[in-house]
N, C-alpha and C positions, 0 to 999 in steps of 0.2 A: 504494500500500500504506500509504504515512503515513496518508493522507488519511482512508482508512479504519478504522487504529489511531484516530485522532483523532473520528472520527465515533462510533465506538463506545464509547470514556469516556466522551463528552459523553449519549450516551445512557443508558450503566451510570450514572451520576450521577445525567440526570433520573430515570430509577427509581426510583433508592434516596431521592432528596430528596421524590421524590409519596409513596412508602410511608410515610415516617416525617414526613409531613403540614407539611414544609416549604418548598410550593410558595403564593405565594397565589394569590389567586385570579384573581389579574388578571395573573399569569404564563402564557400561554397559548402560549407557544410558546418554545422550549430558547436563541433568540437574544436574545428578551426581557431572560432573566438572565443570560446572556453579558455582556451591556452595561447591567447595572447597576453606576448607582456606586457603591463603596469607601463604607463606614461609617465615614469619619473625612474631617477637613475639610482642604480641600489645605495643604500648608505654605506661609506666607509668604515675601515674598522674605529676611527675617531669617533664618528656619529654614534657609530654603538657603543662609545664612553662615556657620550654627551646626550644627555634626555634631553636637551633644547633641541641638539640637530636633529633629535630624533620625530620630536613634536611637528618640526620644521619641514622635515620630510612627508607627514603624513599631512599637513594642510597641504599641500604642493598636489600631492595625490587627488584628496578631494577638489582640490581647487581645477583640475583639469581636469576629471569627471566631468565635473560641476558643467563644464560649456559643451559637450555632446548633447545633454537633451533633457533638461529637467525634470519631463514629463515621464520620461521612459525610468529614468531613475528613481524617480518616485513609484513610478509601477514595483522596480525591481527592488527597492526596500520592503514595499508592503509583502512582495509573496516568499520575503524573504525574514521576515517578522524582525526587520532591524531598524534603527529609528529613522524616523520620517528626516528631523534635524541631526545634520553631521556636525553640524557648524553653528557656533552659537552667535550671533552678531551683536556683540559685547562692547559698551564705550571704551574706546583706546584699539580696536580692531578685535578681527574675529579669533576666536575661540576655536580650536578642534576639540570634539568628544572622543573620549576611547574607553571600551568597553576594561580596558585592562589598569586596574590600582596603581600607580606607581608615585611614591613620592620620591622627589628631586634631593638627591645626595647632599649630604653636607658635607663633603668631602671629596672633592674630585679628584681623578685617578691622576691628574697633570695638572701641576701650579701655574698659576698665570705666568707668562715667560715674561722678562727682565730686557728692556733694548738698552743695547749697549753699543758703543764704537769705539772707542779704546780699551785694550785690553790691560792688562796691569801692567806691563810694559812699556806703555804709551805708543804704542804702534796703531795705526788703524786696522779692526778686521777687517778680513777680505767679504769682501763683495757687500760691506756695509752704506750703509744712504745717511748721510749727515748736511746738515745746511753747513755750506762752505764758510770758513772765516777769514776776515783777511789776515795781514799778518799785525796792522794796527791796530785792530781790534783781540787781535790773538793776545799781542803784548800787553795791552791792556788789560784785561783779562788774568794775567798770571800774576802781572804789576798789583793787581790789587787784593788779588789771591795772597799774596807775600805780603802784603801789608796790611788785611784783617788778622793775620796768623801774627805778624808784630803787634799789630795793636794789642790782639786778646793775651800775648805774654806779658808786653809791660803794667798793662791794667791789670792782670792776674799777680805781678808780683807789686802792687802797688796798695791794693785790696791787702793782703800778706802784713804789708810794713802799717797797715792802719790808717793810712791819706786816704782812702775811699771805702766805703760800708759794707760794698756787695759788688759781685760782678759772675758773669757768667759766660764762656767761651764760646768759641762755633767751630772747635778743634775738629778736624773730620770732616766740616761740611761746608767746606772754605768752597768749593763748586757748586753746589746748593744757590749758595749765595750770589757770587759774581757771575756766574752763569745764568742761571734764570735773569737778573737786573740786566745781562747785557741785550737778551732776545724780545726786551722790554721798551716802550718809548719813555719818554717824559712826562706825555699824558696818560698814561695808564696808572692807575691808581693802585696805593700799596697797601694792605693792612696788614703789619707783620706780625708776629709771636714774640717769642725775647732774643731768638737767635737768627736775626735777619741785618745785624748792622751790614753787611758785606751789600744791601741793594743799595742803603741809602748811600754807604761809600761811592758805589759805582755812578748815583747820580749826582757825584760831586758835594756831598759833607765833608767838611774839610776836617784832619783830625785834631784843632783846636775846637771845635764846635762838641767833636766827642767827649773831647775832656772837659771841658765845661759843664755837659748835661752829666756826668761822673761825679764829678766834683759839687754839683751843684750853687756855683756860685751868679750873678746879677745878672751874667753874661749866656747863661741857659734858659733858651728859650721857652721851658717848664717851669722857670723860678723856684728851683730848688724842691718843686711839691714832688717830684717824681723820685722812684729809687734809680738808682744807676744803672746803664743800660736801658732805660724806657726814652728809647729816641724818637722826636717824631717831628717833624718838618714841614709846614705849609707849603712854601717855596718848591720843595722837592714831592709832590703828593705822597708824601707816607707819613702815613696816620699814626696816632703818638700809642707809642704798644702799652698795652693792659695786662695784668699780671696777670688776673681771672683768665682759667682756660677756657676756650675756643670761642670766646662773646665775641672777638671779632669778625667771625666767620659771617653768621646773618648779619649783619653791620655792613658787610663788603657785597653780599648778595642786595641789600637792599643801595646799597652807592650802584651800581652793576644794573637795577632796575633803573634809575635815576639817568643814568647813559644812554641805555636806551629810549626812553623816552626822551633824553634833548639828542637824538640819532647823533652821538658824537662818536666819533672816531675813533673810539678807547675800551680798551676793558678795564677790570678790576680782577687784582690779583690777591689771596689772601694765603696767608702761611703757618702752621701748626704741626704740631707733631703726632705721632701714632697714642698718645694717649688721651689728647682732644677728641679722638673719634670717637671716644668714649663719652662724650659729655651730649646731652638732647638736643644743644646750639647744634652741632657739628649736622646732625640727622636732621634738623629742621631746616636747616638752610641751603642742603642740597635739595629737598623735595621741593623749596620754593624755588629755587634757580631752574630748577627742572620744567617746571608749571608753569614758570613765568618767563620762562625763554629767556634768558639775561646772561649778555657776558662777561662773566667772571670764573676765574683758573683757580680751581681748590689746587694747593701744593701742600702737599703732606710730607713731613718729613721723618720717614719711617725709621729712625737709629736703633731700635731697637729695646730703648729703656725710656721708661716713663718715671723718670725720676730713677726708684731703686726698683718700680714694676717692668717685668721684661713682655714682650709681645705675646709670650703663651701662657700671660694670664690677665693680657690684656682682651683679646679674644679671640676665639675657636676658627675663625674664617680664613681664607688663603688670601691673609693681610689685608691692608685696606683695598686696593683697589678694586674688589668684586664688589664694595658696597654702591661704589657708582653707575653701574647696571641697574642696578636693582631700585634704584630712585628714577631711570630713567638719562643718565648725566654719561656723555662718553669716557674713557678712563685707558689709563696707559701707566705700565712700571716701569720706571729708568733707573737705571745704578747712576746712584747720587753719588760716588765719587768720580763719574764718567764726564769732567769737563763738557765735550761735545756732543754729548748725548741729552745733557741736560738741555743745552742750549739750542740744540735741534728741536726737543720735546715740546720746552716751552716755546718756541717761536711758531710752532705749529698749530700749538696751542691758541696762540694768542691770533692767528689768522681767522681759525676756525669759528673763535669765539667772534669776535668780531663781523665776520662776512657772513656766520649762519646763525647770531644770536643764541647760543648754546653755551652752557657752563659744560668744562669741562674738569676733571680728575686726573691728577699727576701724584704717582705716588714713588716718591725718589729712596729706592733702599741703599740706607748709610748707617755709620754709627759715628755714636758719642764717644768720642777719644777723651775727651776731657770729661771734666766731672761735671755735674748736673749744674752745678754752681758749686761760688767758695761757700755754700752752707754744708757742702755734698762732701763724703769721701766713698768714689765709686769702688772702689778695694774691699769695701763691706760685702759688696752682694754681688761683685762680678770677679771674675780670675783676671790676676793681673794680667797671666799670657795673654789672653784674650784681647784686649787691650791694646799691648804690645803688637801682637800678630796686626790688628788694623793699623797700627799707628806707622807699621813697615813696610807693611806688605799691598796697604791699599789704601794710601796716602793719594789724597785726590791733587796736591798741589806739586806731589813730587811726578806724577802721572804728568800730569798735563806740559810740566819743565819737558819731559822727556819728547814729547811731539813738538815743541816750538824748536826744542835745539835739533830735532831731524830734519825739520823745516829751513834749518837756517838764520832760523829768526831770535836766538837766545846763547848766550855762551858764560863760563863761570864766575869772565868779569862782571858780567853785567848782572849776573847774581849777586855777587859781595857789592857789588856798589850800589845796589837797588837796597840789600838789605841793612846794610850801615845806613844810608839816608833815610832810611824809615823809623827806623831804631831814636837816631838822633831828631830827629822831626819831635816826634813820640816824646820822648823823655824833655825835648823843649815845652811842647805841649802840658804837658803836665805841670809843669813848673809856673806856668804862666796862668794855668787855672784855678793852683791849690794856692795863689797868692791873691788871686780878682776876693775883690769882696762878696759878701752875701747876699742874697735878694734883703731888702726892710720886710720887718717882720708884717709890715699892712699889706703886702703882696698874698699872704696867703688868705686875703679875703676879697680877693676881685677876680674879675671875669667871668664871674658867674651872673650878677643879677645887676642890670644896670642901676637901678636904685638900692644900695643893699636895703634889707628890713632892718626894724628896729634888733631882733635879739642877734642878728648879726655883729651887728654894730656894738651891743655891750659884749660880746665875746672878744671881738677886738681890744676893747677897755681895758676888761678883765684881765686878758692876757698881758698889755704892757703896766699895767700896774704892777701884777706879780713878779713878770721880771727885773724892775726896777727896784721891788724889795727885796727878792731872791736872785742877784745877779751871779750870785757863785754856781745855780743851777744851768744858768746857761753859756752858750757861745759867748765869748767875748767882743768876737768879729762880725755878730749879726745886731745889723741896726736896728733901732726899737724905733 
C-alpha cells in the first residue's frame, strides 16, 4: 500500500511538472529526475565544521527550488506531508527551517586567524597584501615608536624617585599606538583608554605638554584635576581619557552618530583593552553603532591581562573578535606587534567606515611587557619568562627597526642619535614642569557651571580658609 501511495505522487508530480512545461526534454523517464543532482555545490569539509556555512548552504538550496515553480512545490510538500513554509520571512532576512536540533558550538574546531605581514624577523611574508609606506612616513613611525618607549622609561623612573604620583606604560604596544595614529587623519576623532599617549604623540603633542599634564602644574591643560597620564587635547581631537573602564566606548559611538549626521568626512576611533569587553558600555555600544550605521573603529587591545585577570577568565569565547558578528559590526584580528599590519588594518578600516557608514572591530593581539601600572607588580601573577620571552622575542619596535634598515631607510647611527635626543628632550622636559607653578586653588571650581551656585561657592570659602589655618597640611607651591 506505501508503495503504491509513493508510486502515485511521483506520478501526480510528473503530471503537473509536463503541464506546466517543466520537464526537458531529455527527461524521459520519472527516475531520470529522481536522480538528478541538487542545484547547489556540495559543502566543503570546512562547511561541515561550520553550522553557519552549513545553514548557508541549505537556504541556497531552497532559494533555487524556490524559482522553478511555486505551485508544483507546494503540491510536492503536501503529498509529501512536509511543511508548507521552508522559509521563515523574519525582520533582518529570511530564516531556513530544519527539521534536525542543532545548536551552534561554543567552540569552534578553528580560531579566528590573526593577519599579519611581518614576521618576527621583520621580513615581509610572502605573498602578503599590506598598504604601502613610504619611507617618510616609515621613519616617522619608528621615530616615535623610540620615543613613546623613552618617554614611558623616564616617566616610569620619575614616578620611582617621587616627582610624579602615578604613571602607567605602553611597553609592548608601542605599534598599537603609532601605527593605528598614523592610518588616521586629523579629523578623525580619538577616544582613548590610558594606554594610547603614542596617537596623541603622533598628532604632534609635544613632550613638554606631557610632562606638564604628569606633573600637573598651571601649564596643563586639565589644571592639575587629572591623574597623570589622563591626556587629552582639543586642538588634537582626542578626548581627555577617563579612568572608569570602557565609558568611553558609547561616548565615541555617539560622536560617530554626530558625523554622520553633519556627513563629515571622519570617523571616530575609540581604544580599550580585553577587559573592557567585559563591562555592559562595551556591548551597548557596538549594538548601537551596528543599528545606527555610524562610523567608528572599536580597537581592542587584547594583551592579555586585565590588570592581574588573564583572558581565560576573562571569557570563554575565541577572544574578542567573534563578538563583533554577533552584534552585527564587521571585525578583523591583527598581531598588535605587527607595525604594518596594524597600519594596513586600521586604514582599511577607516575607509570602510567612512565610504559605507559601518563600525567596524579590530582586535590587535599583544601583550603587556610592562606592569599594569606603578601600582602593579606583574611578577605576582605572571612568570617572569613569560614576560621576558615577549619583551625579546616579539618586541614590536625592535620588528619594525629590522624592515626600515632592509629598506635602507635606518642604520645604528641614527639609532643612538634618535635615542640620546629623546632621552635629553625628556629629562629637559621634566625639569621644566616639576618647576612651573600650580594651577590657584579657584581652578578647581570652574568650567563647569557658568554661574557657579551658591554651595559651590562656600566650598571654595571653606577650602581657603582651612588652608590658611592649616598650611603645614598642604603644598606650599599651590596658590590659594
Amino acid at each position: 500500500m506505501a508503495l503504491c501511495l509513493r508510486t502515485s505522487s511521483r506520478s501526480i508530480l510528473y503530471y503537473l511538472k509536463s503541464k506546466m512545461g517543466l520537464l526537458s526534454s531529455s527527461s524521459s523517464s520519472l527516475t531520470h529526475q529522481h536522480h538528478q543532482k541538487p542545484p547547489f555545490t556540495a559543502p566543503t569539509a570546512q562547511n561541515l565544521r561550520d553550522p553557519f556555512a552549513n545553514f548557508s548552504t541549505k537556504v541556497n538550496l531552497l532559494s533555487t527550488r524556490r524559482f522553478q515553480s511555486t505551485k508544483v512545490e507546494e503540491q510536492w510538500d503536501s503529498l509529501n506531508h512536509a511543511h508548507h513554509n521552508q522559509v521563515l520571512d523574519f525582520p533582518g532576512g529570511k530564516v531556513a527551517f530544519t527539521p534536525e536540533m542543532r545548536f551552534i558550538s561554543e567552540s569552534p574546531v578553528e580560531r579566528v586567524h590573526c593577519y599579519r605581514v611581518l614576521d618576527d624577523n621583520g621580513q615581509v611574508i610572502m605573498s602578503s597584501k599590506f598598504k604601502q609606506v613610504s619611507e617618510e612616513i616609515a621613519v616617522k613611525m619608528y621615530s616615535d615608536m623610540v620615543t613613546l618607549q623613552t618617554m614611558d622609561s623616564v616617566f616610569y623612573e620619575a614616578q620611582r624617585q617621587g616627582r610624579i604620583s602615578f604613571y602607567a606604560t605602553a611597553i609592548g604596544e608601542e605599534a598599537i599606538n603609532i601605527a593605528s595614529a598614523a592610518a588616521l587623519t586629523i579629523d578623525d576623532l580619538v577616544f582613548p583608554q590610558y594606554r594610547e599617549p603614542g596617537v596623541l604623540l603622533w598628532r604632534g603633542f609635544s613632550l613638554q605638554e606631557f610632562a606638564n599634564q604628569c606633573f600637573g602644574n598651571k601649564d596643563d591643560y586639565g589644571k592639575g584635576r587629572q591623574m597623570p597620564i589622563h591626556y587629552g587635547s582639543h586642538k588634537h581631537n582626542y578626548f581627555t581619557v577617563a579612568a572608569t573602564i570602557a565609558t568611553q566606548v558609547p561616548h565615541a559611538v555617539g560622536a560617530a552618530y554626530s558625523l554622520k549626521m553633519d556627513r563629515k568626512k571622519a570617523c571616530v576611533i575609540t581604544y580599550f583593552g580585553d577587559g573592557g569587553t567585559s563591562e555592559g558600555d562595551f556591548h551597548a555600544a557596538l549594538n548601537f553603532a551596528a543599528v545606527m550605521e555610524v562610523p567608528v573603529i572599536f580597537f581592542c587591545r587584547n594583551n592579555g591581562w586585565a590588570i592581574s585577570t588573564p583572558t581565560s577568565d576573562q571569557f570563554r569565547s575565541d577572544g574578542v573578535v567573534v563578538k563583533g558578528p554577533a552584534y552585527g559590526v564587521r571585525s578583523i584580528r591583527v598581531d598588535g606587534n605587527d607595525t604594518l599590519a596594524i597600519y594596513t588594518a586600521v586604514h582599511a578600516a577607516r575607509e570602510m567606515a567612512i565610504s559605507e557608514n559601518r563600525p567596524i572591530l579590530i582586535e590587535a593581539l599583544t601583550y603587556r611587557v610592562g606592569h599594569h601600572s606603578t601600582s602593579d607588580d606583574s611578577t605576582k601573577y605572571r612568570p617572569v619568562d613569560e614576560i621576558e620571552w615577549w619583551r625579546s622575542a616579539r618586541d614590536p619596535v625592535a620588528r619594525f627597526r629590522k624592515w626600515i634598515e632592509s629598506n635602507g631607510w635606518w642604520c645604528s647611527e641614527d639609532e643612538s642619535e634618535l635615542r640620546t635626543s629623546v632621552r635629553k628632550q625628556m629629562l629637559h622636559a621634566i625639569q621644566v614642569a616639576e618647576k612651573a607653578d600650580k594651577p590657584p586653588i579657584a581652578e578647581l571650581f570652574t568650567d563647569v557651571y557658568n554661574v557657579p551656585p551658591s554651595n559651590l561657592c562656600e566650598q571654595e570659602k571653606f577650602l581657603k580658609e582651612t588652608m590658611k589655618r592649616h598650611p603645614q597640611d598642604y603644598m606650599p607651591d599651590v596658590p590659594v
